[in-house]
C-alpha positions as CSV (number, residue, x, y, z in Angstrom):
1,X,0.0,0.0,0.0
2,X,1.7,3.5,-1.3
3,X,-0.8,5.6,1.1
4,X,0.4,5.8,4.2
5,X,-0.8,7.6,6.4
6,X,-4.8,9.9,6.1
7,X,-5.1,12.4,8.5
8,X,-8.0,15.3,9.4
9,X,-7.3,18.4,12.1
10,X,-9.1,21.1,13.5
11,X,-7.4,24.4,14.6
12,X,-9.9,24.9,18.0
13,X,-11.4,22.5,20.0
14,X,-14.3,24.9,21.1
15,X,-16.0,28.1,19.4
16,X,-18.8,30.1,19.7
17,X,-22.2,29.3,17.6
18,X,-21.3,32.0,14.9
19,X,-17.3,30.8,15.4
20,X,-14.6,29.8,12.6
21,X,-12.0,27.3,13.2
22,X,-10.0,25.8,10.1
23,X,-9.8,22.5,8.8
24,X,-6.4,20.3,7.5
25,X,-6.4,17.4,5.4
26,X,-3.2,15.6,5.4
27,X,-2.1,12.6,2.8
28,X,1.3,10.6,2.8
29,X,2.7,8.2,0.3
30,X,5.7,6.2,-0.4
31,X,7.6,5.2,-3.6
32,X,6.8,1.6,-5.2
33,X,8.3,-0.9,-3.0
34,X,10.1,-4.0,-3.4
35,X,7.2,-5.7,-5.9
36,X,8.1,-2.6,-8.3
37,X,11.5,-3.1,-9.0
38,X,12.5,-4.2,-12.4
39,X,15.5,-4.3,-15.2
40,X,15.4,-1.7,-17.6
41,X,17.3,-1.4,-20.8
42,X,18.0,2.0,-22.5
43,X,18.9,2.1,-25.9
44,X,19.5,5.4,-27.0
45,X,19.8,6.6,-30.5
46,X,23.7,8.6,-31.5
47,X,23.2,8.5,-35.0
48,X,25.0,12.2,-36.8
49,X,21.3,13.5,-36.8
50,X,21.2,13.9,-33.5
51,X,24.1,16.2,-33.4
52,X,23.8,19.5,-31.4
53,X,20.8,20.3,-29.4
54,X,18.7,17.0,-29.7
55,X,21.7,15.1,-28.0
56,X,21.7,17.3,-25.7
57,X,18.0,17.4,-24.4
58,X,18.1,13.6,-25.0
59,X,20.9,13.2,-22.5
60,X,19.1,15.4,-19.8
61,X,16.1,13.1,-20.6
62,X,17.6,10.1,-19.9
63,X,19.5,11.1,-17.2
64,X,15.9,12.7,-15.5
65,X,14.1,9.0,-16.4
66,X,17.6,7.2,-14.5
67,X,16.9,8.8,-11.5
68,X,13.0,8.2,-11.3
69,X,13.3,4.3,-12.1
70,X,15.9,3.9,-9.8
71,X,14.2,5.7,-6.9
72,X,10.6,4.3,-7.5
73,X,12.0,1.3,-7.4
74,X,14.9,1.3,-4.7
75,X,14.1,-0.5,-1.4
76,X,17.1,0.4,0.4
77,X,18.5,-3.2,-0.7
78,X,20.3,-5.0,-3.4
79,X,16.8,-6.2,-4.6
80,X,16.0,-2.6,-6.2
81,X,15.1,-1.6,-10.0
82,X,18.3,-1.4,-12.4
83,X,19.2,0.6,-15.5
84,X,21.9,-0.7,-18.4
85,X,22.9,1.9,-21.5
86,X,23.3,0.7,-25.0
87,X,23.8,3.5,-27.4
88,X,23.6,2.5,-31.7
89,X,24.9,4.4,-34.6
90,X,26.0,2.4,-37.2
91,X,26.2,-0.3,-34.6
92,X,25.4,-0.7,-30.8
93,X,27.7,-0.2,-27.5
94,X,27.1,-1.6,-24.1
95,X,28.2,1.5,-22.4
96,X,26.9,0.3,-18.8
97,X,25.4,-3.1,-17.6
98,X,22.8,-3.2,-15.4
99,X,23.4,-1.1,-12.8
100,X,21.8,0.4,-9.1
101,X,24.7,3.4,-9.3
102,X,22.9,6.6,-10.9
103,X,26.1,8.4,-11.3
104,X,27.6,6.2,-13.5
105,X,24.8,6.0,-15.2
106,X,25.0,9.7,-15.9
107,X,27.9,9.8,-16.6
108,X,27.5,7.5,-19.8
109,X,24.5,9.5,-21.0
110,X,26.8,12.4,-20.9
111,X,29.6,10.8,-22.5
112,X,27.0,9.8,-25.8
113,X,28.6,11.7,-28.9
114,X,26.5,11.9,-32.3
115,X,28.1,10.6,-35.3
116,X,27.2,7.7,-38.2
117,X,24.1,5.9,-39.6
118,X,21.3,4.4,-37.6
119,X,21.1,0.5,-36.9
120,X,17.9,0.0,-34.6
121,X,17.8,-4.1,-35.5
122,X,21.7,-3.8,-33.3
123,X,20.0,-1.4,-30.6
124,X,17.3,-3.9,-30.1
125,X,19.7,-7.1,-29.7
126,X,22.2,-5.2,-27.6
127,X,19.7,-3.8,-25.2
128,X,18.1,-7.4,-25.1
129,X,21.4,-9.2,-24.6
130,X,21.7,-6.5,-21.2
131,X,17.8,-8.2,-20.0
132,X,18.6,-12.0,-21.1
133,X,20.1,-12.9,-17.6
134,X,17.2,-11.7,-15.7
135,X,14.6,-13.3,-13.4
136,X,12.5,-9.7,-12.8
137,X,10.4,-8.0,-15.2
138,X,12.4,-6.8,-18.2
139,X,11.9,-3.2,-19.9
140,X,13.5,-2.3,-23.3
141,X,13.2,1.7,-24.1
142,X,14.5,2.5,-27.4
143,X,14.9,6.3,-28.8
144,X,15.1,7.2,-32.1
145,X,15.4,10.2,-34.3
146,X,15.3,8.6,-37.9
147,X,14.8,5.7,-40.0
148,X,17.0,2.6,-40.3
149,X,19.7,3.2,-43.0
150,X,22.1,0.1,-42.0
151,X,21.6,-3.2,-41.1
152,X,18.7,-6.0,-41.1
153,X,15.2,-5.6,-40.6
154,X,14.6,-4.4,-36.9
155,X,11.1,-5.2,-36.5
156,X,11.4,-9.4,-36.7
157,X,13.9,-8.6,-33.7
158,X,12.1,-6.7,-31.8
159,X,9.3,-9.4,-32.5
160,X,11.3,-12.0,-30.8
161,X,12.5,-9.8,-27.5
162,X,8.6,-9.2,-27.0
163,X,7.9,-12.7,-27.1
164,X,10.9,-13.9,-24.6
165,X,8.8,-11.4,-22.1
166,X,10.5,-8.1,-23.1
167,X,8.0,-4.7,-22.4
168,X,9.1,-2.8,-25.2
169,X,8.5,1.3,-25.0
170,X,9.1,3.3,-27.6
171,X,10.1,7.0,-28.1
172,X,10.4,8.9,-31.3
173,X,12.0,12.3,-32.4
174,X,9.6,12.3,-35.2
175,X,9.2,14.5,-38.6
176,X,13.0,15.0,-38.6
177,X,14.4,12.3,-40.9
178,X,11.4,10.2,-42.0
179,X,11.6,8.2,-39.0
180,X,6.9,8.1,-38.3
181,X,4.6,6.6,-35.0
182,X,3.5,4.3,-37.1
183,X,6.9,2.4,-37.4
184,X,7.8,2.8,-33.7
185,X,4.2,0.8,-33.4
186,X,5.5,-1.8,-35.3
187,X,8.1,-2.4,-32.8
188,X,6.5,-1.6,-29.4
189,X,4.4,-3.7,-26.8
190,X,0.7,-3.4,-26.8
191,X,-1.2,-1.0,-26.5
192,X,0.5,1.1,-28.3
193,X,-1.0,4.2,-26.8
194,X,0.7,3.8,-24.2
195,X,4.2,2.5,-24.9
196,X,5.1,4.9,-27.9
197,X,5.6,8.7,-27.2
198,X,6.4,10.8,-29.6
199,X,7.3,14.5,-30.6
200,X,8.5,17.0,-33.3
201,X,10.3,19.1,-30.5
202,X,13.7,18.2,-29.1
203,X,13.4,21.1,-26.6
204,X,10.4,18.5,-25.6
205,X,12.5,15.3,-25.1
206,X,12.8,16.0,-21.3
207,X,9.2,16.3,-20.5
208,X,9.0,13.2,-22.6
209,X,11.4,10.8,-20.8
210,X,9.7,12.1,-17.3
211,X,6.4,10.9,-18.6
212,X,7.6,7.8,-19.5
213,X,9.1,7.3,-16.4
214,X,5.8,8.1,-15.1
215,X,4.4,5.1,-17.4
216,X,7.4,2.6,-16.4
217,X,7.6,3.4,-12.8
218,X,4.3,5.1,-11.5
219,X,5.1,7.5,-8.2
220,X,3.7,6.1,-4.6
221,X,0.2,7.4,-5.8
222,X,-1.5,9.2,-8.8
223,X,-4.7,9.9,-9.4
224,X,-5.9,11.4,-6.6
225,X,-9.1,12.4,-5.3
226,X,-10.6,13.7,-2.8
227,X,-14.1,14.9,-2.0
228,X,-15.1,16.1,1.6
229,X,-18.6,17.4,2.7
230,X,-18.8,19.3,6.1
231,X,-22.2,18.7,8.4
232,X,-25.0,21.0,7.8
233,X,-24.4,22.6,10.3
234,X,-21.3,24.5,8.8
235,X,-20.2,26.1,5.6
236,X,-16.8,26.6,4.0
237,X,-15.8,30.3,3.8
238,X,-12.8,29.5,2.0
239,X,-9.1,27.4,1.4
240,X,-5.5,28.3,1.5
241,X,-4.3,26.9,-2.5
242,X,-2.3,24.1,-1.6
243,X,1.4,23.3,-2.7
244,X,0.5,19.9,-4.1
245,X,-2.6,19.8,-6.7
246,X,-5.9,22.1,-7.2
247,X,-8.3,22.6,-4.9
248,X,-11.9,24.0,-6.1
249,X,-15.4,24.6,-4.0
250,X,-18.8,22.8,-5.1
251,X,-21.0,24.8,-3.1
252,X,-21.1,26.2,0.5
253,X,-20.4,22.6,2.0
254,X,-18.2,20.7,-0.3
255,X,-14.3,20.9,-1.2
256,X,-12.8,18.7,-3.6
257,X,-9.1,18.1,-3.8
258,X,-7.0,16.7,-6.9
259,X,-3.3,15.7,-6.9
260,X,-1.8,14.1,-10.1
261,X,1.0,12.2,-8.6
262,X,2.5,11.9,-4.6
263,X,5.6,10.7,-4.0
264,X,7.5,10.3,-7.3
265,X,11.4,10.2,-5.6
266,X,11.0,9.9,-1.9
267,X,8.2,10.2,0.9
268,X,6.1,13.1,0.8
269,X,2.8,14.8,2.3
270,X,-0.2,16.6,0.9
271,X,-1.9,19.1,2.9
272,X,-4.9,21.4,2.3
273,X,-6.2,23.6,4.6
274,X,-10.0,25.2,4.5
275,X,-12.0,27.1,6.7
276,X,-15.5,26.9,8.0
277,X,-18.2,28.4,10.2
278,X,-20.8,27.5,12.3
279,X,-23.8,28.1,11.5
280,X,-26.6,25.6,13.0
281,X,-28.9,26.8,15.8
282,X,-27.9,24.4,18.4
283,X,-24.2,23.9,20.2
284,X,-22.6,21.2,22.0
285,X,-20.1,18.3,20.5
286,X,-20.5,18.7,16.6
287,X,-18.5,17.1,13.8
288,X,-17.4,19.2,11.0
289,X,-17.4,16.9,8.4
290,X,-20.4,14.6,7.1
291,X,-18.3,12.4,4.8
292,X,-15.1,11.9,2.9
293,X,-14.4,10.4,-0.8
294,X,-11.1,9.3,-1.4
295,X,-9.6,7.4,-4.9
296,X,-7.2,7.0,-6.7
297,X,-5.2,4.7,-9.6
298,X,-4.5,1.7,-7.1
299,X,-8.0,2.2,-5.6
300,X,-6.3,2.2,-2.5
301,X,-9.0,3.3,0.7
302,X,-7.3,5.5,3.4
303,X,-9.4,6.0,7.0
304,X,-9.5,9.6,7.6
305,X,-10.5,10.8,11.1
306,X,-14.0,12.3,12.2
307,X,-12.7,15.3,14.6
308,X,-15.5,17.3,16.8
309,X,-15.9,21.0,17.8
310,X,-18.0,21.5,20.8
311,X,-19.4,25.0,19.7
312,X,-21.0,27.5,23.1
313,X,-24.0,28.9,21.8
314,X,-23.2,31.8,25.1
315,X,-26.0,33.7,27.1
316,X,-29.7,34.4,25.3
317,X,-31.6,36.8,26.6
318,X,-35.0,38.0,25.5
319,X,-36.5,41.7,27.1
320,X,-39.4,41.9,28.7
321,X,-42.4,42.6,26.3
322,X,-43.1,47.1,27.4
323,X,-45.4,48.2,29.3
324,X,-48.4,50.0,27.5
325,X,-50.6,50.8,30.9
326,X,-48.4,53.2,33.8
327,X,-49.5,51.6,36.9
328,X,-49.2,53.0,40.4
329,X,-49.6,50.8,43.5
330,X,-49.9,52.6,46.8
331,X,-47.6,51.5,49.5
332,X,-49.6,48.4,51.9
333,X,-51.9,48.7,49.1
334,X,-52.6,44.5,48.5
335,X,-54.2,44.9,44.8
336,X,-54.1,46.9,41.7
337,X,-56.8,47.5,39.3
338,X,-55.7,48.8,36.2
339,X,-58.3,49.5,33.1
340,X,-56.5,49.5,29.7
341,X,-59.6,51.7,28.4
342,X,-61.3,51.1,25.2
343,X,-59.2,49.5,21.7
344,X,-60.4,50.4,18.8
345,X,-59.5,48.2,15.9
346,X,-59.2,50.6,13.4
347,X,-56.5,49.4,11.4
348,X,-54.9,46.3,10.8
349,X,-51.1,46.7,11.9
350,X,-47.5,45.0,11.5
351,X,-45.9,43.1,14.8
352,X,-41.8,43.6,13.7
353,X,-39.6,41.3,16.2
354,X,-35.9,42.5,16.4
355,X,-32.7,39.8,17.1
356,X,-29.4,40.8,17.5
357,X,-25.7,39.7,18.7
358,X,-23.9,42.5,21.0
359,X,-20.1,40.9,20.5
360,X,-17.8,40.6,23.2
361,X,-19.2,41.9,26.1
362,X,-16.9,41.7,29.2
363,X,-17.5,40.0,32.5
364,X,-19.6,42.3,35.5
365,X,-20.6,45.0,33.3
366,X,-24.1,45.9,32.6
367,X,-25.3,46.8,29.0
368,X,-27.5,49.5,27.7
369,X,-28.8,48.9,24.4
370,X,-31.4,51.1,22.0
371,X,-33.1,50.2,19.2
372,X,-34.5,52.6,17.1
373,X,-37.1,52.1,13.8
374,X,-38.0,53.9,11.1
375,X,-39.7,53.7,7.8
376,X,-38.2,54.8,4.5
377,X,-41.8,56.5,2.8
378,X,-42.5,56.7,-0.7
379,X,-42.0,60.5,-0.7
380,X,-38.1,60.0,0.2
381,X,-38.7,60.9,3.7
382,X,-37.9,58.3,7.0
383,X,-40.2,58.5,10.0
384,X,-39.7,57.2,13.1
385,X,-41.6,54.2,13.9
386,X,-40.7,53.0,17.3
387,X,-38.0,53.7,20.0
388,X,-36.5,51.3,22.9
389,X,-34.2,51.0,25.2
390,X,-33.1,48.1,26.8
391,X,-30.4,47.2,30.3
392,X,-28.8,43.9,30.2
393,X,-27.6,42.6,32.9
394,X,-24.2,41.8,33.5
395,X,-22.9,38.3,33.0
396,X,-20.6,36.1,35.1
397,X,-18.3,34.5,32.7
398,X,-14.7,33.6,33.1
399,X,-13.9,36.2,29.9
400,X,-16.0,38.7,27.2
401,X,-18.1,36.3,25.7
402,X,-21.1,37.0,22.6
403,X,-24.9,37.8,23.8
404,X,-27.9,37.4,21.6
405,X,-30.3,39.3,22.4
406,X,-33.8,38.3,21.0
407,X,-37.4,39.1,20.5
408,X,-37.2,43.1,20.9
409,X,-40.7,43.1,19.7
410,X,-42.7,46.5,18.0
411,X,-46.0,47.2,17.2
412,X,-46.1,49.0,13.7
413,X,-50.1,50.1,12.7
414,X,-50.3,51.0,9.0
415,X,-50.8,54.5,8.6
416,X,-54.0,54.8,5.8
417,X,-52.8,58.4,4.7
418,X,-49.4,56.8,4.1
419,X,-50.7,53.5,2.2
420,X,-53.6,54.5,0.6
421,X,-56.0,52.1,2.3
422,X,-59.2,52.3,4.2
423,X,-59.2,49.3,5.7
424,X,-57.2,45.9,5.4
425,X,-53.4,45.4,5.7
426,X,-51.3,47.5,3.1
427,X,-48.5,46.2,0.5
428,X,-44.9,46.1,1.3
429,X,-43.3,48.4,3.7
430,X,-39.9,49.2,3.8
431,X,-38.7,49.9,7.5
432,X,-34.9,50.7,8.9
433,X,-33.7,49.6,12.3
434,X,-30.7,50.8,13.9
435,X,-28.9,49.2,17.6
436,X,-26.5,51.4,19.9
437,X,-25.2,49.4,22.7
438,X,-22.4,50.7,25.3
439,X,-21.3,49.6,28.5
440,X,-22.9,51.0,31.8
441,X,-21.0,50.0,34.3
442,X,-17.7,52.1,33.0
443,X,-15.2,52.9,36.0
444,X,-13.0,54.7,33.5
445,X,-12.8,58.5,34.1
446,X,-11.2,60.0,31.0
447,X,-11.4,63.9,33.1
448,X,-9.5,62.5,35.8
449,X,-10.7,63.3,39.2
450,X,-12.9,66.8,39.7
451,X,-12.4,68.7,42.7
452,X,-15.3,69.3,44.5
453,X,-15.5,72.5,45.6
């Protein structure tokens, strides 16, 4: 198994009901392992049309696909994936067996000089007579810029590696020298979609030897995907890009996270960071997330953690409905009559309940809140539709702390010289409400102390 290790943080333990806290999904992957490791032969084309700056993207090529076989398939023991050279011309050199050592294999890529015809039926048998002796899975990649111009046939002999278990990849500098993809075909493995790569670019040949590399010897994991959905209760406000792959939103409540390839040389980590907020009406322990997809090309199945938040919804407090009768009870006095006088339902009216959060409110301090309303009129002009004032009392909390304050209730009658209506309840209204809050119980005294005389 390449994945590792799935992991899922939070950055706070506890918030408040409106609170924020952000989210980390972690991935880690190896390189293949020991069941990876393989022989690979690389026959390389030094013919005198690749003179000048083909030989010289070739060689950084090969020398880039050397060091990603031999690291996604190194185990730390003598058991890991090797690499032999053969270069052709007019005929073929064994410039290095079979070999774990990736400087001496760069070294002979660096060495290669262009010059002579092109053999490929030579390449072929040379970089087959490097795989004969061995017992793992054998690889033959063979570059070429051109067509054959010396020697016999190459295609019965690449015919006969293929069936003595040889993979056979090919790779083509095409549109040069009338070297085609159909003839490189001829002489790779099935399908040949996906062991013949070709271009008309030599500034290309380095991409093209990483992405075979990719091919021969995929990275820990590719692929990747993952999907996560947070509770109802939350929604994502946003993500920090991350380093490895694309991260993209599907909605208020779903991320989705894509990485191509994890651990091509040595053990690394994804991470991706989002954040979220609470939004549900009720508090206590909450998970964040609802579910996680996860898949990629091994259809491997990490377990990532469920983390909770326990979210304080903080102290609720709802005003008494005002008085709309002044009462006056004598002292000793052991009951109150009170008549309200007559109501006269003369016009249907609008009941307009105001909620609000006052943020922060410190410890032992009363608070004095107003709330004012008005309505915006057709004629441009705003009239003042209702006035309170409010005194909360002071909490007892440990530190400042968040208090809703609810059902702050008016009584709006619809005016008929303002609608236009006798009787019945008017159309829209359009009304304004403003809140002022300060603390009462203030024992700073920016005058300093007064004298008294």
């Amino acid at each position: 198994m390449s994945i590792t290790h799935a992991d899922k943080t939070l950055s706070e333990t506890r918030i408040s009901s409106d609170g924020t806290l952000k989210v980390t999904l972690s991935i880690t992957a190896q390189p293949g392992t020991a069941d990876s490791a393989m022989d690979v032969a690389l026959a390389l084309d030094r013919s005198g049309s690749m003179s000048g700056a083909p030989l010289e993207h070739l060689k950084a090529g090969a020398k880039d696909f050397i060091d990603l076989v031999l690291m996604r398939g190194s185990t730390g023991a003598a058991e890991g994936s090797c690499v032999g050279i053969v270069s052709f011309a007019g005929t073929a050199t064994t410039d290095v067996p079979l070999s774990a050592e990736s400087a001496v294999l760069r070294r002979a890529a660096d060495a290669l000089t262009a010059q002579g015809s092109t053999n490929h039926a030579d390449g072929f048998a040379s970089g087959g007579a490097l795989l004969s002796g061995s017992a793992r899975k054998k690889v033959l990649v063979i570059f070429t810029d051109g067509e054959t111009t010396v020697g016999s046939d190459p295609t019965p002999v690449a015919e006969k590696l293929r069936r003595n278990g040889v993979e056979i990849y090919c790779v083509g500098l095409v549109g040069r020298t009338g070297l085609d993809k159909a003839t490189l075909c001829r002489w790779a493995s099935e399908p040949a979609d996906s062991h013949v790569i070709t271009t008309a670019n030599a500034e290309e040949l380095e991409a093209v030897f990483r992405r075979l590399a990719d091919v021969i010897a995929a990275p820990g994991a590719s692929d990747i995907r993952i999907r996560d959905v947070v509770h109802s209760d939350f929604r994502i406000l946003g993500f920090t890009p991350p380093a490895l792959g694309t991260a993209a939103l599907e909605g208020s409540q779903t991320i989705c996270w894509q990485i191509p390839a994890l651990a091509c040389l040595a053990p690394e980590t994804a991470t991706l960071t989002f954040e979220v907020q609470h939004t549900g009406s009720t508090g206590g322990s909450k998970q964040v997330n609802r579910s996680i997809e996860f898949s990629d090309a091994a259809c491997e199945t990490p377990a990532f953690p469920s983390p909770s938040v326990t979210v304080e919804c903080g102290s609720v407090i709802s005003p008494d409905s005002p008085h709309t009768v002044d009462v006056y009870a004598a002292p000793c006095e052991d009951s109150v009559f009170c008549d309200a006088g007559d109501i006269v339902l003369a016009h249907q009216g609008r009941i307009l309940q105001v909620d609000f959060t006052l943020r922060n409110v410190c410890p032992h301090s009363r608070t004095c809140a107003a709330v004012i309303v008005t309505e915006l009129m057709p004629s441009g002009a705003e009239e003042s539709r209702g006035f309170k004032t409010l005194v909360l009392p002071a909490h007892d909390g440990d530190c400042c702390r968040d208090i809703h304050v609810m059902c702050v209730s008016f009584v709006l009658p619809n005016d008929p010289n303002h609608c236009g209506c006798e009787r019945g309840s008017c159309g829209g209204r359009r009304l304004r409400v403003r809140v002022l809050a300060n603390s009462m119980d203030c024992t700073w005294n920016g005058c300093g102390t007064i004298p008294i005389a």
